[in-house]
VOPAGU-2260 file (C-alpha; in pm, 1 decimal, decimal comma):
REM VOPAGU-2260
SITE   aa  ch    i         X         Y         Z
SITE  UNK   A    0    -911,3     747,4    1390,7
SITE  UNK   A    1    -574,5     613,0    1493,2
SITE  UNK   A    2    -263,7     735,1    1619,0
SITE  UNK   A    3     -31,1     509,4    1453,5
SITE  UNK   A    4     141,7     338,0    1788,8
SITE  UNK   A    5     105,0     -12,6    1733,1
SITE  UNK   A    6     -68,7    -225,1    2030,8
SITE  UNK   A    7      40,1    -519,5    1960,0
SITE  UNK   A    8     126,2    -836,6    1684,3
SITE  UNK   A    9    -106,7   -1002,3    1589,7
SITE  UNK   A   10    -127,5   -1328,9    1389,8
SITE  UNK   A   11    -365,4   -1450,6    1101,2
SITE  UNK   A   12    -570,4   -1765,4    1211,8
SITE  UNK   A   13    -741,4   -1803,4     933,9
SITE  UNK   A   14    -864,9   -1646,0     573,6
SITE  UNK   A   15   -1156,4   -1692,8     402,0
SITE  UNK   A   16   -1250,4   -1601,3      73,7
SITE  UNK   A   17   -1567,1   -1545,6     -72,2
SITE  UNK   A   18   -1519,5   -1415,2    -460,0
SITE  UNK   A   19   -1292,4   -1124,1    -433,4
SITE  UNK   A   20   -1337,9   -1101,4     -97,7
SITE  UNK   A   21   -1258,4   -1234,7     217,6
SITE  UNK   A   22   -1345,3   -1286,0     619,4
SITE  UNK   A   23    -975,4   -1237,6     788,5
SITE  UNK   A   24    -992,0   -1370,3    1168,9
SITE  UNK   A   25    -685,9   -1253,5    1355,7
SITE  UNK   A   26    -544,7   -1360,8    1680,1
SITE  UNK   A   27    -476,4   -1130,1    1965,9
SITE  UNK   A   28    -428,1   -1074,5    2315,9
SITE  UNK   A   29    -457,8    -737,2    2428,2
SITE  UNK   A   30    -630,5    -546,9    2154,7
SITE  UNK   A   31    -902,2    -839,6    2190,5
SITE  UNK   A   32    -990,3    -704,8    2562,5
SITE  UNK   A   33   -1339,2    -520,8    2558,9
SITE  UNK   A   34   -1370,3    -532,8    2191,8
SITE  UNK   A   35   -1692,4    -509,0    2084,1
SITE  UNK   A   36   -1925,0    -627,1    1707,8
SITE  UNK   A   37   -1840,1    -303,0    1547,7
SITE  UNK   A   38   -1575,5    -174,4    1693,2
SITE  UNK   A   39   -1258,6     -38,8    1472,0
SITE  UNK   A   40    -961,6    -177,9    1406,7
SITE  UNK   A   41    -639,7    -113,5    1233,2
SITE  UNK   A   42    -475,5    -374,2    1041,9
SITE  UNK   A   43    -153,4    -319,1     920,4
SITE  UNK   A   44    -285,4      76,2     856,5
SITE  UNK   A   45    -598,1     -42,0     707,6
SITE  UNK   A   46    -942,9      44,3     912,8
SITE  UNK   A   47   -1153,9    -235,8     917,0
SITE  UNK   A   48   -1454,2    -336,3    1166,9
SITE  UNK   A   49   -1502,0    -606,8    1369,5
SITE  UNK   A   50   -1764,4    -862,4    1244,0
SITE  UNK   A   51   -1689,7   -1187,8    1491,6
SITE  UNK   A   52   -1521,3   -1188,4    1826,1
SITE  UNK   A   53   -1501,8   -1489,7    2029,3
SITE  UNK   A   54   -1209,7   -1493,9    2310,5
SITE  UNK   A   55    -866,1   -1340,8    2120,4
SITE  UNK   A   56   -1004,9   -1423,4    1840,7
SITE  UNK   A   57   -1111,2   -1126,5    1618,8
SITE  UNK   A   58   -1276,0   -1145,1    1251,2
SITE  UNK   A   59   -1316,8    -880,3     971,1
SITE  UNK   A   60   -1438,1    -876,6     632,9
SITE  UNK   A   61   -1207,2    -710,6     346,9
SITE  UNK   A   62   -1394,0    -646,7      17,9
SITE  UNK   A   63   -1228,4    -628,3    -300,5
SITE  UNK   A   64   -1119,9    -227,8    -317,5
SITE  UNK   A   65    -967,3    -284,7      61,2
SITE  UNK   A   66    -811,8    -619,6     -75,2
SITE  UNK   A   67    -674,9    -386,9    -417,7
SITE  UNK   A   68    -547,7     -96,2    -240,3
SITE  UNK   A   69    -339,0    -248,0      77,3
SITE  UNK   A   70    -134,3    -534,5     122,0
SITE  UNK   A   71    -408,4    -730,2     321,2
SITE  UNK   A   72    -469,8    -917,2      18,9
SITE  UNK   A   73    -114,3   -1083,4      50,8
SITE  UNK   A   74    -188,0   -1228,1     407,6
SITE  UNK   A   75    -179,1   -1575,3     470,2
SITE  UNK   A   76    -221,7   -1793,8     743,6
SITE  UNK   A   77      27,7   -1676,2     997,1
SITE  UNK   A   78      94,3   -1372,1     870,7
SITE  UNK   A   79     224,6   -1139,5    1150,7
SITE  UNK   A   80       9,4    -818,6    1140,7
SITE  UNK   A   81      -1,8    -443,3    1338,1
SITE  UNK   A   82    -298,5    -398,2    1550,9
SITE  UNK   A   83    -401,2     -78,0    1724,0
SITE  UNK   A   84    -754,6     -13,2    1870,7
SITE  UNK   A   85    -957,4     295,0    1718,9
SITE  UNK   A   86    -831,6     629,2    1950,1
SITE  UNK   A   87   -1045,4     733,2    2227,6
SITE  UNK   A   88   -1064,7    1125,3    2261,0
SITE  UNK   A   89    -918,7    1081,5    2598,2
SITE  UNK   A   90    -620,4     902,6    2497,3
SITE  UNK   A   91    -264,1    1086,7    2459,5
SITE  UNK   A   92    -141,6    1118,0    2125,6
SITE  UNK   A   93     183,6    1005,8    2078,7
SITE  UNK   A   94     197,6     934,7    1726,5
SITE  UNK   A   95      -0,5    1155,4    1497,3
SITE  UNK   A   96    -346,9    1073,9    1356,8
SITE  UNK   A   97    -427,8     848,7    1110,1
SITE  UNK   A   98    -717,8     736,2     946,1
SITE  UNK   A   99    -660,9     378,8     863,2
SITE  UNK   A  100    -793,3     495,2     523,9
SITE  UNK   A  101    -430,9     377,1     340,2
SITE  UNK   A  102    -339,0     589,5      17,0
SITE  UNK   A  103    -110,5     294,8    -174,1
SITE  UNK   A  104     106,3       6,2    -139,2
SITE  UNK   A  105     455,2     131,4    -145,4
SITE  UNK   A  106     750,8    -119,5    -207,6
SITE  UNK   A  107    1055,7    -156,7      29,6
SITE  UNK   A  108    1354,8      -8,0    -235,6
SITE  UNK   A  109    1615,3     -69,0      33,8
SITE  UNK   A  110    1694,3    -156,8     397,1
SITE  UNK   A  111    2018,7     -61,7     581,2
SITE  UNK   A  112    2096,2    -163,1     933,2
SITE  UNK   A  113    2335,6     -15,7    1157,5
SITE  UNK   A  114    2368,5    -177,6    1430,0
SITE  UNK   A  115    2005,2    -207,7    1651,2
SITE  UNK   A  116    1875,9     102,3    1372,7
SITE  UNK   A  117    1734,3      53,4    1024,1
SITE  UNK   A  118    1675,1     273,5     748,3
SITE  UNK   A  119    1411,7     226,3     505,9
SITE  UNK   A  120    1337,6     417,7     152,5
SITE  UNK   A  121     997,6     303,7      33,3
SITE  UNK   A  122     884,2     383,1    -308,0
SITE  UNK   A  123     537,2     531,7    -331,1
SITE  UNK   A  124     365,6     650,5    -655,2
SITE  UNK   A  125     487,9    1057,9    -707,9
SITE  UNK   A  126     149,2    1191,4    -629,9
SITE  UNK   A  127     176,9    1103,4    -258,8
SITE  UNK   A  128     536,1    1240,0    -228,3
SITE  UNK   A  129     385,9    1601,8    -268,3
SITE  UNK   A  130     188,6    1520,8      34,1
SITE  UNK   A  131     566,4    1453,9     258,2
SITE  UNK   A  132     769,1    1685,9     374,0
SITE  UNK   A  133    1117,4    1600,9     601,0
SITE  UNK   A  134    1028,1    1539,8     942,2
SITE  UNK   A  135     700,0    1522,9     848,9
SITE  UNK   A  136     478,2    1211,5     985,0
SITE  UNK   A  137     386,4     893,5     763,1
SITE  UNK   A  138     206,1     595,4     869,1
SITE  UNK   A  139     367,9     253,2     685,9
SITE  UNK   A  140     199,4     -40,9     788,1
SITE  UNK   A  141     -26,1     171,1    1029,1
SITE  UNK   A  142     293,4     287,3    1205,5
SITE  UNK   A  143     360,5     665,0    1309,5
SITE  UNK   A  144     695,5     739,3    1180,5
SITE  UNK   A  145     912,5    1051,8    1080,3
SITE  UNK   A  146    1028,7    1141,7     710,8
SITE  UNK   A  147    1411,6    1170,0     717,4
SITE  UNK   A  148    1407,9    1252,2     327,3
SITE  UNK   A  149    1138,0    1268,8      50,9
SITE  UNK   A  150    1215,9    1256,8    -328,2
SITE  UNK   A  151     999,4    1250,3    -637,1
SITE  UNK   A  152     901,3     877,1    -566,0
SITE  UNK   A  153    1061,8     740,4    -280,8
SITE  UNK   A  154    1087,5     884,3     109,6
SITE  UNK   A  155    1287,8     733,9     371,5
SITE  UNK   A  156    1282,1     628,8     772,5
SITE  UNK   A  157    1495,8     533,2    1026,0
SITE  UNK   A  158    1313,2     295,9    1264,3
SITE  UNK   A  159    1453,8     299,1    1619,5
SITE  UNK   A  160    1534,7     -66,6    1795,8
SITE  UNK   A  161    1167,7     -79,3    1983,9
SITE  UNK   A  162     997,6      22,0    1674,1
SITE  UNK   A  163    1204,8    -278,5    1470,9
SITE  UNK   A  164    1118,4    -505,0    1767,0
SITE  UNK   A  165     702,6    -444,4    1906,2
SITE  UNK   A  166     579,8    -399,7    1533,3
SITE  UNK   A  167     613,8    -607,2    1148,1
SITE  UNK   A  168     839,4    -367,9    1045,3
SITE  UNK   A  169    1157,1    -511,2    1153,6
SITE  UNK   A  170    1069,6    -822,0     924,8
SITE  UNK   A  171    1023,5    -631,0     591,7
SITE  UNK   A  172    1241,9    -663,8     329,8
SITE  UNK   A  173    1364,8    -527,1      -4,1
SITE  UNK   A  174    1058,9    -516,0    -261,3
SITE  UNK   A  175     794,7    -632,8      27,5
SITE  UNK   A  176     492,5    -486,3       6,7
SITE  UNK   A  177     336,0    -215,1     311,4
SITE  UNK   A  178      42,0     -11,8     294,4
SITE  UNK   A  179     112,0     371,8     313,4
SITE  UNK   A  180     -97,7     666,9     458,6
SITE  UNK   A  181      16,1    1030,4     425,0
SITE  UNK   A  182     -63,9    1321,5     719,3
SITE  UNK   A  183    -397,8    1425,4     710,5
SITE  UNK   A  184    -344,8    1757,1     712,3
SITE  UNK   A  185    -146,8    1749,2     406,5
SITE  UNK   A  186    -368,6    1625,8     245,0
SITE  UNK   A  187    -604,0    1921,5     317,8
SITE  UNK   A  188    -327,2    2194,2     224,1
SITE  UNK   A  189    -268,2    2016,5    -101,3
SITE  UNK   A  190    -645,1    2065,6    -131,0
SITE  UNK   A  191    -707,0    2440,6     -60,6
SITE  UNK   A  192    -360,2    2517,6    -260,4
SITE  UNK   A  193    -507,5    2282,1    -583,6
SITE  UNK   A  194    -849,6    2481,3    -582,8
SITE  UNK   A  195    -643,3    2799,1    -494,2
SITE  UNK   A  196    -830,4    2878,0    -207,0
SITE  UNK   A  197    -534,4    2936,6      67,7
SITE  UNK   A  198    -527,6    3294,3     212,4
């Protein structure tokens, strides 16, 4: 479990792929301290465990459904990626939680900047726009954000100047691919409500 407050950048060192799928070693400073063979770790969103760890350098494997389903199958060799350390239950909270378990790729439909701000409206398959709601939390790119709006297949954000500056977001651009998580719990409502079981 995550909260979706990125620790750091990291960068790919290396891929390599083994059928359809593939050992990604990563670079990193901080989130490399008192890591341990097992340990969890989100990747851009996506949950993965540490296989390898040897100074700041920090390998996982990807299999073919993780390598399908997220946008880890686009990195390349220094690729800048979002790295957060599984939560602790004595941590604060200051995002909301997140599973690293990501839901689909969305696509970047448009980017405005004003001034230090951006605004992003992703497009997302409709199914997962039932889970949003405005002001709601999403996780893009294993990032805690807030829905401004949601419509029938896209939602947007508007990323503040620290959020554009200490994660990958502020680099994405019209059509790029990011991986996409709903809330949790909405996924649990939509649940109860689709088996009718709500009280």
């Amino acid at each position: 479990m995550f909260t979706g407050l990125v620790e750091e950048i990291g960068e790919v060192a290396r891929i390599e792929r083994s059928g359809d799928a593939c050992q990604v070693t990563v670079a990193a400073e901080r989130v490399a301290e008192g890591i341990q063979l097992g340990d969890s770790v989100s990747i851009n969103g996506c949950c993965l465990t540490v296989v390898e760890a040897e100074g700041e350098l920090l390998a996982f494997q990807a299999g073919s459904e993780t390598l399908g389903r997220t946008n880890l199958g686009d990195l390349v060799s220094g690729s800048r990626v979002n790295l957060e350390r599984a939560l602790r239950s004595s941590d604060r909270l200051g995002g909301h939680y997140v599973s690293g378990h990501v839901d689909a790729i969305g696509r970047v439909a448009s980017r405005v900047d004003q001034d230090d701000w951006a605004e992003f409206r992703i497009a997302v398959p409709g199914e997962l726009t039932r889970q949003m709601a405005s002001k709601g939390s999403i996780a893009v790119d294993g990032v805690s954000l807030t829905l401004v709006e949601v419509s029938d297949s896209e939602f947007s954000v508007a990323l503040i100047p620290h959020t554009l500056e200490v994660t990958t977001l502020g680099d994405l651009r019209v059509d790029d691919a990011v991986n996409v998580e709903t809330d949790i719990l909405a996924k649990y409502v939509q649940q109860q409500l689709q088996r009718g079981s709500i009280i």
